[in-house]
N, C-alpha and C positions, 0 to 999 in steps of 0.2 A: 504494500500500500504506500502511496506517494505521504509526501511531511503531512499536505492538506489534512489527512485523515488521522492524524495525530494530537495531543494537547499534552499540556504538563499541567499537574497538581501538585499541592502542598497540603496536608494536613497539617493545620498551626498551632504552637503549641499550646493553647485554651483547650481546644480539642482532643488533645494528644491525652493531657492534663485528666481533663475530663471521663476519659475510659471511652471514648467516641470515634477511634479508629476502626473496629469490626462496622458499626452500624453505617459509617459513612462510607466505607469501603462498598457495604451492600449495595447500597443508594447507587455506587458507580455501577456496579453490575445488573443495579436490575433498570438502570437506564440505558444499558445494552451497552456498557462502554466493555473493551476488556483491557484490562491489564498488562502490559507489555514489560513494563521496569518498575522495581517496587524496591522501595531501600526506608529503615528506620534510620534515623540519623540527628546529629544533632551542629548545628553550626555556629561556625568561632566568626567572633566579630568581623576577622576580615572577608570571612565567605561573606557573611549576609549581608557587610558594605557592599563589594564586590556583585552582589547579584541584585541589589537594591541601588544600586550607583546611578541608574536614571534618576531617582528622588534626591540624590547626592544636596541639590541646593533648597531644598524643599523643607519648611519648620520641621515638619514630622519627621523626620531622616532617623534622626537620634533617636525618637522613642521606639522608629521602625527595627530597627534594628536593635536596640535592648530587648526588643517584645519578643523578634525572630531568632533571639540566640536565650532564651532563657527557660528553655526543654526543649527535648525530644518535637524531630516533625518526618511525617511520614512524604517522603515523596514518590512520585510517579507520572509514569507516560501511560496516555488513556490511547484507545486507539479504536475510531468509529465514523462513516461516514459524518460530513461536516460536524469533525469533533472540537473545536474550537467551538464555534457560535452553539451546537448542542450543551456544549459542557456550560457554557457561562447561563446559559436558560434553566439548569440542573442545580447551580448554585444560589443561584438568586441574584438578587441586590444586594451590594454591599453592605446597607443598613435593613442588619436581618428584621426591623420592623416593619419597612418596607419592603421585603422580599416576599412574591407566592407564596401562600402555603404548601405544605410539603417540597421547598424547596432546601439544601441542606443548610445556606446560612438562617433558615427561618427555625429549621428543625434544631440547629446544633450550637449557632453563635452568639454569643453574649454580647456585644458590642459591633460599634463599625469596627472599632481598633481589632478588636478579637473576635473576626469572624470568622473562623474555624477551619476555612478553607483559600487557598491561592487558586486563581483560574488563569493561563494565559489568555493575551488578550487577542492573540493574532496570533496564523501560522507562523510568520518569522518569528515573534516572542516563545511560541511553544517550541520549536527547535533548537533556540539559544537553550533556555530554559532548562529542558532535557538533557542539551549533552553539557550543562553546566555540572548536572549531578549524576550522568550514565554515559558509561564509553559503551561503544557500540557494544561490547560482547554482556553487557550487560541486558539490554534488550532483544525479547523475542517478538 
């Protein structure tokens, strides 16, 4: 399958926190995504600069990245026809009060800051995104 059919996630750590990695994991699969790379992990301040470095000049920068290295986060490549724009309809809204129902920041996020899940936002952002955290032999 061409990148087009691909996206990257984050499970962040609220969620991770939480015990909400099985149930959210579900959510990917029973919206038909499947699983290609999947890593528990946890990241040191200069990764999640480093992969947060667009917001670089942005007020939130500093608390982005305290929030992004202060537990465990599950990553992964989804992989499903128009999985990008599928995926971000699957998460919701950024402010899970504003998000669908049954979508998983309405279901799982406490906050905009701590909303439980990263979506890319585009096929290029999901392929940076990816092999930021999977070398090819890591993904099937």
């Amino acid at each position: 399958m061409s990148a087009t059919n691909r996206t990257f996630t984050m499970i962040k750590p609220d969620a991770v926190a939480n015990g909400h990695i099985g149930a959210i994991l579900n959510h990917i699969n029973q919206a038909g995504f499947r699983i290609v790379a999947l890593k528990l992990t946890r990241l040191s301040l200069a990764e999640a600069s480093e992969f947060y470095g667009i917001h670089r000049e942005r007020s939130f920068f500093g608390e982005l990245v305290e929030y992004m290295t202060s537990g465990p986060i599950v990553a992964a490549i989804l992989e499903k026809d128009h999985a990008v724009a599928d995926f971000r309809t699957v998460i919701g809204a950024t402010d899970p009060a504003k998000a669908e129902e049954g979508t998983i920041r309405r279901l799982y996020a406490q906050s905009i800051a701590a909303n439980a899940v990263h979506g890319s936002d585009s096929d290029e952002n999901a392929a940076i995104e990816g092999a930021f955290f999977f070398g090819g032999r890591e993904q099937f």
